[in-house]
Residue frames relative to the residue before (quaternion, step in Angstrom):
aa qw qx qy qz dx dy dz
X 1.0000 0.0000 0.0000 0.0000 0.00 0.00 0.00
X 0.3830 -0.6897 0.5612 0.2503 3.66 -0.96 0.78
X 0.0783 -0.7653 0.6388 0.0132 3.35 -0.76 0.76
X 0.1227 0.8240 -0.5443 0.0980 3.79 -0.95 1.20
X 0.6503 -0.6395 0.3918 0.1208 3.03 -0.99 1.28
X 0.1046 -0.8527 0.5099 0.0436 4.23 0.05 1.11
X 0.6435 -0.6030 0.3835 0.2743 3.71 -0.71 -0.25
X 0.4567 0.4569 -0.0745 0.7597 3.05 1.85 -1.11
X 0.4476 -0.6874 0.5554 0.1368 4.18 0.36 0.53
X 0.5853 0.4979 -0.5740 0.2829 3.35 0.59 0.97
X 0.2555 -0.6958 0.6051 0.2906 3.84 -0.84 0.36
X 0.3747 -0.6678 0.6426 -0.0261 3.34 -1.89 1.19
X 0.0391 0.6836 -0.7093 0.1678 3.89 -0.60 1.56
X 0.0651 0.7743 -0.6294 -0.0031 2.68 -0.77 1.69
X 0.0545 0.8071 -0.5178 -0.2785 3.18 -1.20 0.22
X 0.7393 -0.3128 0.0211 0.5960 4.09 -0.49 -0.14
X 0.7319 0.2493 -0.2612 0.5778 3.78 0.67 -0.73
X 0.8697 0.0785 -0.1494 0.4638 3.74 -0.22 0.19
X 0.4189 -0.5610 0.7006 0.1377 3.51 -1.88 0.35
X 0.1038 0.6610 -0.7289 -0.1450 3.80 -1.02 0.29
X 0.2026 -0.6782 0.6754 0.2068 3.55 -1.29 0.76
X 0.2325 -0.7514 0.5775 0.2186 3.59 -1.18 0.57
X 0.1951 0.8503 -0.4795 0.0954 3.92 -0.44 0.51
X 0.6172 -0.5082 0.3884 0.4582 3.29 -1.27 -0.89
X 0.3905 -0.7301 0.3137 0.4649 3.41 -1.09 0.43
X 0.3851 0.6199 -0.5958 0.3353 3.55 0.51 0.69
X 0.7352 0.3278 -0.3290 0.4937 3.92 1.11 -0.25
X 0.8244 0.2436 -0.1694 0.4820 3.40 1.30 -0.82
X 0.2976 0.6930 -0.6013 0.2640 3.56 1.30 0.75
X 0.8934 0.3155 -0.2653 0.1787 3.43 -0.14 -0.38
X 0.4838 0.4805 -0.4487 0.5776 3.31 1.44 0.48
X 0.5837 0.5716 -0.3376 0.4675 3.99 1.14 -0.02
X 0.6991 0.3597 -0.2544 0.5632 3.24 1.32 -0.74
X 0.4837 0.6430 -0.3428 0.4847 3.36 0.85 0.23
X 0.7514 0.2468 -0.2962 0.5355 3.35 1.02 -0.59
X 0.6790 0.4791 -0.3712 0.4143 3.09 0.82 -1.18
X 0.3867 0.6813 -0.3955 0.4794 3.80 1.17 0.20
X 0.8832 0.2932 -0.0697 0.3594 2.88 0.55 -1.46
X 0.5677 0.5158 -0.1991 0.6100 3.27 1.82 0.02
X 0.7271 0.3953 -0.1125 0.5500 3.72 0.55 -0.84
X 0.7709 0.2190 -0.2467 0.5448 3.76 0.15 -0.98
X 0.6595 0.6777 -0.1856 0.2669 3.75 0.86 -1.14
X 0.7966 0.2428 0.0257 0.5530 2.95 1.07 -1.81
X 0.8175 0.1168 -0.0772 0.5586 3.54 0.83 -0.80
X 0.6598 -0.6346 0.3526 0.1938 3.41 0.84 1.60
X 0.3912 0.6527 -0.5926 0.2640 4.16 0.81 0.56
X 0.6790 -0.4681 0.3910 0.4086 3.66 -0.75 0.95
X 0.2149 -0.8600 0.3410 0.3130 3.54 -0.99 0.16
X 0.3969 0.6799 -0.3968 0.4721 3.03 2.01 0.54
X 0.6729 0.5184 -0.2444 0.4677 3.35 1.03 -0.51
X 0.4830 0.7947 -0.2606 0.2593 3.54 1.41 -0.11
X 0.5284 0.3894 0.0211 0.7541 2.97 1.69 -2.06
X 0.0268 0.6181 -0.7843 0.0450 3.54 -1.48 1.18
X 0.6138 -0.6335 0.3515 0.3135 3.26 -1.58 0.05
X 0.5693 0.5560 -0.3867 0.4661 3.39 1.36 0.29
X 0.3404 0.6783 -0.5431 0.3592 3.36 0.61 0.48
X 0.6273 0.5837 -0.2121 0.4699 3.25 1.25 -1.20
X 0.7332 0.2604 -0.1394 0.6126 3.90 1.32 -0.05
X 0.6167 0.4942 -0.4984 0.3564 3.47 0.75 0.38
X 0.5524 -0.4943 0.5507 0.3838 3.53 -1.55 -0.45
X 0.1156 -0.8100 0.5630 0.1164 3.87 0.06 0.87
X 0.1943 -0.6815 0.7031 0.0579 3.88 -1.03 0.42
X 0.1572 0.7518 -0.6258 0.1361 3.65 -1.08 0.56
X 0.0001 0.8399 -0.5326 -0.1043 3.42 -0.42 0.88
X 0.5394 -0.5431 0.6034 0.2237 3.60 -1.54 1.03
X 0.3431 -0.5739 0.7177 0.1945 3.57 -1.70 0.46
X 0.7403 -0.4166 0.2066 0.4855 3.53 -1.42 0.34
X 0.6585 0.5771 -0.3030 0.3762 3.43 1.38 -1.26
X 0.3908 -0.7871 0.2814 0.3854 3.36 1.34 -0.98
X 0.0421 0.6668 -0.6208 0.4102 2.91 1.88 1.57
X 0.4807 -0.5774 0.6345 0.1815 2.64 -2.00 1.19
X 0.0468 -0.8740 0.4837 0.0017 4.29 -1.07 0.99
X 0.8194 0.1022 0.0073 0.5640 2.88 1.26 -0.15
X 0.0641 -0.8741 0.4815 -0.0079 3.66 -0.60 0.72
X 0.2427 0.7212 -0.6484 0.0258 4.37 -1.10 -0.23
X 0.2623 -0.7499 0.6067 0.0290 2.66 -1.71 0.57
X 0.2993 -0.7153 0.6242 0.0954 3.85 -1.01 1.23
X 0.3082 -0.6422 0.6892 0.1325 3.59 -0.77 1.55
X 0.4806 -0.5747 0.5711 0.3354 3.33 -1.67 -0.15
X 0.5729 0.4434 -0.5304 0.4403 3.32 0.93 0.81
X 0.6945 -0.4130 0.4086 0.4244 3.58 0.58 0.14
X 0.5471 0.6937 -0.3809 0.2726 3.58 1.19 0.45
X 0.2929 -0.6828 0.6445 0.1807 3.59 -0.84 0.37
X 0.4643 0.7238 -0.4934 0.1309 3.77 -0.88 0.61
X 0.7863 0.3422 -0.2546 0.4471 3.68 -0.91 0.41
X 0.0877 0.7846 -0.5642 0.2415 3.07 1.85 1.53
X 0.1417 0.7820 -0.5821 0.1719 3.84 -0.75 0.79
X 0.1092 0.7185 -0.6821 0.0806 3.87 -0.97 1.69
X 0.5370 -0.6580 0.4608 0.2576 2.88 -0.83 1.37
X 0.7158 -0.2567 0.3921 0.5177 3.84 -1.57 0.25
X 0.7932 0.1611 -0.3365 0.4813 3.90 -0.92 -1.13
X 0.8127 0.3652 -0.4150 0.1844 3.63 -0.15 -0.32
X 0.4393 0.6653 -0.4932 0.3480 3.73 1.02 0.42
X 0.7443 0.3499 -0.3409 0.4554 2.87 -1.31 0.63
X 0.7318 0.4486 -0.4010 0.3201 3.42 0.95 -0.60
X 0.6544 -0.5038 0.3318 0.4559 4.21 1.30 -0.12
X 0.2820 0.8680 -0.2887 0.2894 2.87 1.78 0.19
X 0.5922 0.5587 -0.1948 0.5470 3.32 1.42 -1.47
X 0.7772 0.3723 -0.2679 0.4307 3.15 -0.04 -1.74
X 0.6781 0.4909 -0.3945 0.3789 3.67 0.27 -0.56
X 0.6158 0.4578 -0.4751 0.4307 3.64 1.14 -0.34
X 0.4874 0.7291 -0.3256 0.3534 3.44 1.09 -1.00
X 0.7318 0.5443 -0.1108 0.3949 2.82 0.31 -1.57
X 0.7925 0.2199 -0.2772 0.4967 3.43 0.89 -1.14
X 0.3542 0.5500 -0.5880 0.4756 3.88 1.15 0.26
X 0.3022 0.8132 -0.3453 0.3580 3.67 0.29 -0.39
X 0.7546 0.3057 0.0137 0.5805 2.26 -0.69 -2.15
X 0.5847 0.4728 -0.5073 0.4210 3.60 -0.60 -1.31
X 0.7143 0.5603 -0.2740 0.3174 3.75 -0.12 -1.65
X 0.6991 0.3713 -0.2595 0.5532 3.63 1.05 -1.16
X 0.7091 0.3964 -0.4383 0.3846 3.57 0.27 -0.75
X 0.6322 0.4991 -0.4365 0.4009 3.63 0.79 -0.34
X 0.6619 -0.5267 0.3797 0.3746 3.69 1.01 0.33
X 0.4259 0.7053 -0.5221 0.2204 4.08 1.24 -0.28
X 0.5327 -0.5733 0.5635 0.2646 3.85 -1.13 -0.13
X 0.8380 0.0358 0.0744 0.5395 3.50 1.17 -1.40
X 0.1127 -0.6395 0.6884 0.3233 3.74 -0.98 -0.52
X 0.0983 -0.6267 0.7724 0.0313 3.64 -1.64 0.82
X 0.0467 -0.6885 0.7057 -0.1606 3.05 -1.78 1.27
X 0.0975 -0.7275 0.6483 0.2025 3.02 -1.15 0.89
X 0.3087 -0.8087 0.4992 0.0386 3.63 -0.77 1.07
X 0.1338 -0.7497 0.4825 0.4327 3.17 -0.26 0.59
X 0.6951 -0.5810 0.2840 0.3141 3.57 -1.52 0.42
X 0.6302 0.4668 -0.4913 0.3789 3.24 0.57 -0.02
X 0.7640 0.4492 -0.3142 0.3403 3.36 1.57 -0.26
X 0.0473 -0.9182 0.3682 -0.1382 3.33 2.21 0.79
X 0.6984 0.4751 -0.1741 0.5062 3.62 0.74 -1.98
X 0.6932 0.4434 -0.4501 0.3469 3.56 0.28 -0.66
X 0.7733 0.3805 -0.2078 0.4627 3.41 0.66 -1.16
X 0.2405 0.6972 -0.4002 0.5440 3.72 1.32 0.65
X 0.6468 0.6132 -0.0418 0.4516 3.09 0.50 -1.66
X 0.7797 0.3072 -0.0376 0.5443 3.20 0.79 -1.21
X 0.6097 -0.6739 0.1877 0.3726 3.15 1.26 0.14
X 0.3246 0.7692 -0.3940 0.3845 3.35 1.92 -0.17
X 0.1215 -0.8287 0.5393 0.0876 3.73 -1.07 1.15
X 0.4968 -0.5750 0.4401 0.4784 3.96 -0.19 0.95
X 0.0413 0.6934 -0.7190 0.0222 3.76 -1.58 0.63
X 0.8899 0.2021 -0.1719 0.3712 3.30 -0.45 1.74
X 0.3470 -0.7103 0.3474 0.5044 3.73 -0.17 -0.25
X 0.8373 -0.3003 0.3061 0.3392 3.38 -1.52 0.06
X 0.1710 -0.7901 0.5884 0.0138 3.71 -1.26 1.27
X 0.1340 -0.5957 0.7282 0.3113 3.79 -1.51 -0.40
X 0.0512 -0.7306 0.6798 -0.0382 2.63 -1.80 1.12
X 0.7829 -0.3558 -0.0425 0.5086 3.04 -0.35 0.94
X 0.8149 -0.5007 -0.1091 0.2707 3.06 0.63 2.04
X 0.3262 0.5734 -0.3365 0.6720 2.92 2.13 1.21
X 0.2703 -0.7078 0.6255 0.1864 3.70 -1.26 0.80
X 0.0037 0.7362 -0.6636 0.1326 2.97 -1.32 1.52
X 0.2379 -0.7227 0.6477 0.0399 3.17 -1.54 0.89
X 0.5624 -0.6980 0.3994 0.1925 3.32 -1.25 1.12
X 0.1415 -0.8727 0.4651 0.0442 3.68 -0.07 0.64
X 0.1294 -0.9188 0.3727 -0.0151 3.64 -0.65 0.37
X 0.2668 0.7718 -0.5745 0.0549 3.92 0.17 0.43
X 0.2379 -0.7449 0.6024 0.1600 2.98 -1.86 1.06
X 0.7173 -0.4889 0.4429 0.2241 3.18 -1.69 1.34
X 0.1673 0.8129 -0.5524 -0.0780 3.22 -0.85 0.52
């Protein structure tokens, strides 16, 4: 993936079917909340007051564009070493879309010097982040009214 450096501090991974721009969420809050809107409050019914938190406002947000440059997919890297508010819209699943944001939160996560990434996943989405090397830590939770297990992979 080419990775290039903007003025406005966003970075650009592109690959043939999509772009993910990494930034702040003052540039990429609202094409993130858009999905995670449209994924989270929309599809799997999470309150929508409970959607928007105040750490958005301190994380590393990720959001990738389709060729057209619909926004599909979105996460976000707390400054504790979190992963959360993984979200691919309908047309982009299935297409690697996810894992490739993942993957470059990640990265971000190592180059900033972290130790680990923690996620809380929900469980049915356990296998993907498996995949990704993430190992289950603990027993099953509800979050806003979805079971989720905590998940964990250290940086190495």
């Amino acid at each position: 993936m080419a990775a290039c450096f903007h003025s406005d501090a966003i970075m650009n991974h592109d690959t043939s079917n999509y772009t993910i721009r990494l930034g702040d969420w003052a540039t990429l809050g609202p094409d993130a909340s858009t999905i995670r809107f449209a994924v989270f409050v929309d599809e799997q019914k999470v309150p929508a007051e409970i959607e928007l938190d105040e750490m958005d406002a301190v994380c590393l947000h990720a959001v990738a564009y389709d060729a057209v440059g619909s926004a599909i997919g979105t996460g976000r890297l707390l400054p504790d070493g979190h992963i959360g508010r993984m979200a691919v819209r309908q047309p982009g699943r299935g297409s690697g879309v996810g894992g490739a944001i993942l993957q470059l939160l990640m990265a971000q996560a190592r180059e900033r010097g972290d130790a680990a990434v923690v996620l809380n996943a929900q469980s049915v989405a356990a296998p993907f982040y498996a995949r990704h090397g993430f190992v289950q830590q603990g027993e099953e939770f509800e979050e806003a009214g979805i079971a989720h297990i905590e998940m964990r992979l250290v940086i190495k």
